[in-house]
Residue frames relative to the residue before (quaternion, step in Angstrom):
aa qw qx qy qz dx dy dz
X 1.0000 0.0000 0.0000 0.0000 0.00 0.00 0.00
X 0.5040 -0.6300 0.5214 0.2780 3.89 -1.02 1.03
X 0.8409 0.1091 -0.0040 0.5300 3.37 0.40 -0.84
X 0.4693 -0.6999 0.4820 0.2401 3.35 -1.30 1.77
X 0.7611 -0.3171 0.3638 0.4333 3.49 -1.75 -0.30
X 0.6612 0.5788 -0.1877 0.4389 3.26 1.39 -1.89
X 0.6243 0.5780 -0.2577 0.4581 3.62 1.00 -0.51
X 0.6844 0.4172 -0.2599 0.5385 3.29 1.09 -0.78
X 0.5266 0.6502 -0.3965 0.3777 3.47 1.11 -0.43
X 0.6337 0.6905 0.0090 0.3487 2.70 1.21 -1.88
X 0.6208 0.3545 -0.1299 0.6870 3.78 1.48 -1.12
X 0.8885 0.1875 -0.2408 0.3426 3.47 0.43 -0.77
X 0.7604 -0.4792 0.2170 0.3808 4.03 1.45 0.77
X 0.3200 0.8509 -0.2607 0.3250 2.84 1.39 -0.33
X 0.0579 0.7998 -0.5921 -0.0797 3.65 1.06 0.58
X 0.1743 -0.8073 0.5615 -0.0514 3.46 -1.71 1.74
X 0.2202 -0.6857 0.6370 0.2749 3.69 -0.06 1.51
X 0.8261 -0.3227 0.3400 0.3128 3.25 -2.02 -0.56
X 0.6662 0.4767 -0.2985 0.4897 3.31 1.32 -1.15
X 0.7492 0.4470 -0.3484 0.3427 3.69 1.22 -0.63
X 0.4638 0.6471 -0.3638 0.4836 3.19 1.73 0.04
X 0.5949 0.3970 -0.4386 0.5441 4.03 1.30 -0.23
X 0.7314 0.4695 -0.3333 0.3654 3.63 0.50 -0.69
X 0.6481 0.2762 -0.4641 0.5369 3.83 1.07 0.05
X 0.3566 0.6526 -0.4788 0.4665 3.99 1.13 -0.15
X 0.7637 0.2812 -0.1680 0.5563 3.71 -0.11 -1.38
X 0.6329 0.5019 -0.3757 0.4543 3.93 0.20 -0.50
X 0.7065 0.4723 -0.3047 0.4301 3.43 0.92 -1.00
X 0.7415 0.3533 -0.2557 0.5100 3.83 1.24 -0.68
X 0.5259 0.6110 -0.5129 0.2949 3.26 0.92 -0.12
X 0.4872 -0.6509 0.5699 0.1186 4.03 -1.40 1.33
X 0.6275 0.4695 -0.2257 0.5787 3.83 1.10 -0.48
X 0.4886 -0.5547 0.6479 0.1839 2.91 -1.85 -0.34
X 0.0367 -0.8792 0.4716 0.0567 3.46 1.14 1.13
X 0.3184 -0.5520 0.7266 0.2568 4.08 -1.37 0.31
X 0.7796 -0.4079 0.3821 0.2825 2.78 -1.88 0.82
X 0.8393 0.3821 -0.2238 0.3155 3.76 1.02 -0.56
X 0.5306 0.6073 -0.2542 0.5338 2.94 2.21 -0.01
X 0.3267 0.6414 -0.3142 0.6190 3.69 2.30 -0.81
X 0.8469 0.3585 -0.3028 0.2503 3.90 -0.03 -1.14
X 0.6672 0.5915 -0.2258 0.3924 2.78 1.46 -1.40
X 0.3286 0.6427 -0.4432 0.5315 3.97 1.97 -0.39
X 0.8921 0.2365 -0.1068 0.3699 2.72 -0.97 -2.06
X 0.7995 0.3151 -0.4488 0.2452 3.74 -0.12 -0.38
X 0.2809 0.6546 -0.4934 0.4992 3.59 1.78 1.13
X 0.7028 0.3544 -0.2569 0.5609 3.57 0.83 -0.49
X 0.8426 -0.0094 -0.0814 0.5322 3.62 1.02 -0.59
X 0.1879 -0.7969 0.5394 0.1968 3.65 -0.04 1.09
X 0.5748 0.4948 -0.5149 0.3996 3.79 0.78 0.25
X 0.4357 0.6662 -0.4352 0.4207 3.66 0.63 -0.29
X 0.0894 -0.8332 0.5406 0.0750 3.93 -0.42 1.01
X 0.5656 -0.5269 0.2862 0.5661 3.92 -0.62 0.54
X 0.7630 0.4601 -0.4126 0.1897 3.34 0.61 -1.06
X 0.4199 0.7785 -0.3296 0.3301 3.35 1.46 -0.01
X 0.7632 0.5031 -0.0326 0.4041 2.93 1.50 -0.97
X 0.4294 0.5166 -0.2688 0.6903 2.83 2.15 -1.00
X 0.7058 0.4955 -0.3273 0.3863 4.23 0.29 -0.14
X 0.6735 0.5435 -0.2332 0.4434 2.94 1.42 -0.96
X 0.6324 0.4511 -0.1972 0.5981 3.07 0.93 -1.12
X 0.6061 0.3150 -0.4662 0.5622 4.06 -0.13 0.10
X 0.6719 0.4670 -0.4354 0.3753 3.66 0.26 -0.80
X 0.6044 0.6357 -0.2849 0.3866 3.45 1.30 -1.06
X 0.8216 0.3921 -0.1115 0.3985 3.29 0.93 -1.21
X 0.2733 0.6560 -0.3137 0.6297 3.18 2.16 0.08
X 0.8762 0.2325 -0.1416 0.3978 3.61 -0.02 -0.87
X 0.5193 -0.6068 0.3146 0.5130 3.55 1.62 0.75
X 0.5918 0.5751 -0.4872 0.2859 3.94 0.50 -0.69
X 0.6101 0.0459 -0.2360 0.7550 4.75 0.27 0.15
X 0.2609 -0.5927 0.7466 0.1523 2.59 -2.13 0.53
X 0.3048 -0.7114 0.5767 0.2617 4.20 -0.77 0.14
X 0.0417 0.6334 -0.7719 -0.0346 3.24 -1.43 0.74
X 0.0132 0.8032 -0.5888 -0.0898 2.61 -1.55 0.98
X 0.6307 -0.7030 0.3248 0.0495 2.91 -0.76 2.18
X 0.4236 -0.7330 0.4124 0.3364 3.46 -0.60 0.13
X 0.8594 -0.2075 -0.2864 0.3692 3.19 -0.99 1.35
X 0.4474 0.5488 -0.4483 0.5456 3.44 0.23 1.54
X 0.6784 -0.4754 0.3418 0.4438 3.51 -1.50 0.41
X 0.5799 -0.4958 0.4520 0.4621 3.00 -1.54 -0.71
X 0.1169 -0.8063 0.5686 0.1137 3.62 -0.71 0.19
X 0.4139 -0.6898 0.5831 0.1133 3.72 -0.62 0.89
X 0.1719 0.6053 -0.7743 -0.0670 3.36 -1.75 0.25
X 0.8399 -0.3397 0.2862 0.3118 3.11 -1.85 -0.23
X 0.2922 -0.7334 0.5323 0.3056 3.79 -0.27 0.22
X 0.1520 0.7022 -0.6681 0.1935 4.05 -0.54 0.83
X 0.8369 -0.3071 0.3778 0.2501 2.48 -2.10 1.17
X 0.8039 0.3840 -0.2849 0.3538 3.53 -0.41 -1.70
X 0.2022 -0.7863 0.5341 0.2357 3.50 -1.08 0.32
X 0.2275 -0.8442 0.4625 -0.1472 3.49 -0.87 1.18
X 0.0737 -0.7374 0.6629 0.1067 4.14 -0.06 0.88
X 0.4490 -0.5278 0.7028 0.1610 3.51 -2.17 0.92
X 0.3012 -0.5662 0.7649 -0.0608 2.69 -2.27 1.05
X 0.0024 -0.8642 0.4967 -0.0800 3.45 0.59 1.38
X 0.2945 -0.6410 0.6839 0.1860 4.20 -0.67 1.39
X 0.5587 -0.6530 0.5015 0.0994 3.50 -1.37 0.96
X 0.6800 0.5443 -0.0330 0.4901 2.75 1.76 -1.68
X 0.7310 0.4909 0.0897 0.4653 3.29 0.68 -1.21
X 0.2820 -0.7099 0.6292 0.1435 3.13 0.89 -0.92
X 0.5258 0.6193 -0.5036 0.2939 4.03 0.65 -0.26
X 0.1310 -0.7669 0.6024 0.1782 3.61 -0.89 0.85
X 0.1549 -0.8173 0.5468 0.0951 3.64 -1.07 0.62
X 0.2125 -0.6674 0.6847 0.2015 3.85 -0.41 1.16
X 0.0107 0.6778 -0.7311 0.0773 3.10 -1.68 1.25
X 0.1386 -0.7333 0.6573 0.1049 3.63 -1.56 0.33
X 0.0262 0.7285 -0.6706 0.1376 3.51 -0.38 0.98
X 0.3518 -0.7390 0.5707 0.0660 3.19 -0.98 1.88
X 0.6414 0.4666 -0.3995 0.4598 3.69 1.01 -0.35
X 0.6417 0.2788 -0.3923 0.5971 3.95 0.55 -0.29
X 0.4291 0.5816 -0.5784 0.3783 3.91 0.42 0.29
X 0.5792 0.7615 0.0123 0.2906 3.05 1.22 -1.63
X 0.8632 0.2254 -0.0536 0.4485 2.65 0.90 -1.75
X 0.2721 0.8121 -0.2645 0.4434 2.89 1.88 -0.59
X 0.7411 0.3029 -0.1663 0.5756 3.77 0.36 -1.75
X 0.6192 0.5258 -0.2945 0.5034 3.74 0.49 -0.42
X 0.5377 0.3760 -0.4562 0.6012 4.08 0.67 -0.11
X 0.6355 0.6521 -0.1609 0.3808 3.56 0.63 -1.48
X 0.6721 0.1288 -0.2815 0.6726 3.79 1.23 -0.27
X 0.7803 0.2517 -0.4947 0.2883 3.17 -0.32 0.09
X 0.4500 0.3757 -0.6057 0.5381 3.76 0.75 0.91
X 0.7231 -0.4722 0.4706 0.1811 3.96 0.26 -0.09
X 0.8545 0.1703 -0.2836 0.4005 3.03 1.24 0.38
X 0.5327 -0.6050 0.3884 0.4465 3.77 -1.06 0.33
X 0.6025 -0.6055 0.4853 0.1865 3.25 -1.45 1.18
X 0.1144 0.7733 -0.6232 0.0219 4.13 -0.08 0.88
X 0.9393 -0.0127 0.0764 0.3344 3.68 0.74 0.04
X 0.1403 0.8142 -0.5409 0.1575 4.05 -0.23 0.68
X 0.2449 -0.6117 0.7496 0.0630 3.29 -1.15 0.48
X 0.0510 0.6478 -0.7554 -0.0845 3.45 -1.18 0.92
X 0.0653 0.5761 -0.8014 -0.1468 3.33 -2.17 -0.13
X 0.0355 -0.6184 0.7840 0.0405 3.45 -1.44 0.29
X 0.4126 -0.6462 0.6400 0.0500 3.18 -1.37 1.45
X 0.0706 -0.6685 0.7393 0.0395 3.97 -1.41 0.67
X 0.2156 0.4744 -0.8023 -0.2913 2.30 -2.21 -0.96
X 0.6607 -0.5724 0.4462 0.1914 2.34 -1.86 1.71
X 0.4448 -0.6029 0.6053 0.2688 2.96 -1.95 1.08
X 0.8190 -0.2845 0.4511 0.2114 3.05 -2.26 0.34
């Protein structure tokens, strides 16, 4: 990603003490889609003063100010990533819990194509599709 959490903070006011500066720090490197309890269990490894609810604040404030978006996944917590420009549907293991950002130009496709022939222009969708991985 071009531009950290802290950066976005930064452009969009976001005033950032020290402890929110680990939580967009660890959010920004994190490869997953971390819940609020997987966020704590990071950052209060770097700071053990840092309390969940700090985090549970941060992270609404975050998503309040457009900078994580939340999905919540079926049967499991919520779990935050970065908000960005590009747009991107999940591949979500049942088992595992492993989330997979994918882009598929043919369900892009088809997507806008359901979308005219009910009559209307495609402005938005969110996809997930649950698995479990084959053998």
């Amino acid at each position: 990603m071009s531009e950290t959490i802290e950066s976005k903070c930064i452009s969009k006011g976001v005033k950032l003490t020290d402890q929110r500066r680990i939580i967009a720090r660890v959010m920004s490197e994190a490869s997953d889609h971390p819940d609020v309890d997987e966020l704590y269990n990071r950052v209060s490894k770097i700071d053990s003063k840092i309390s969940i609810a700090t985090v549970y604040r941060t992270v609404k404030l975050f998503e309040e100010s457009g900078i994580l978006t939340k999905h919540e996944f079926k049967g499991g917590k919520a779990r935050y990533e970065e908000l960005n420009e590009g747009h991107h549907d999940h591949l979500i293991d049942v088992r595992s819990g492993e989330i997979i950002e994918f882009v598929d130009e043919e369900i892009e496709k088809l997507q806008k194509k359901v979308a005219d022939k009910y009559g209307y222009e495609l402005v938005d969708h969110k996809l997930e599709l649950y698995g479990i991985k084959k053998k």
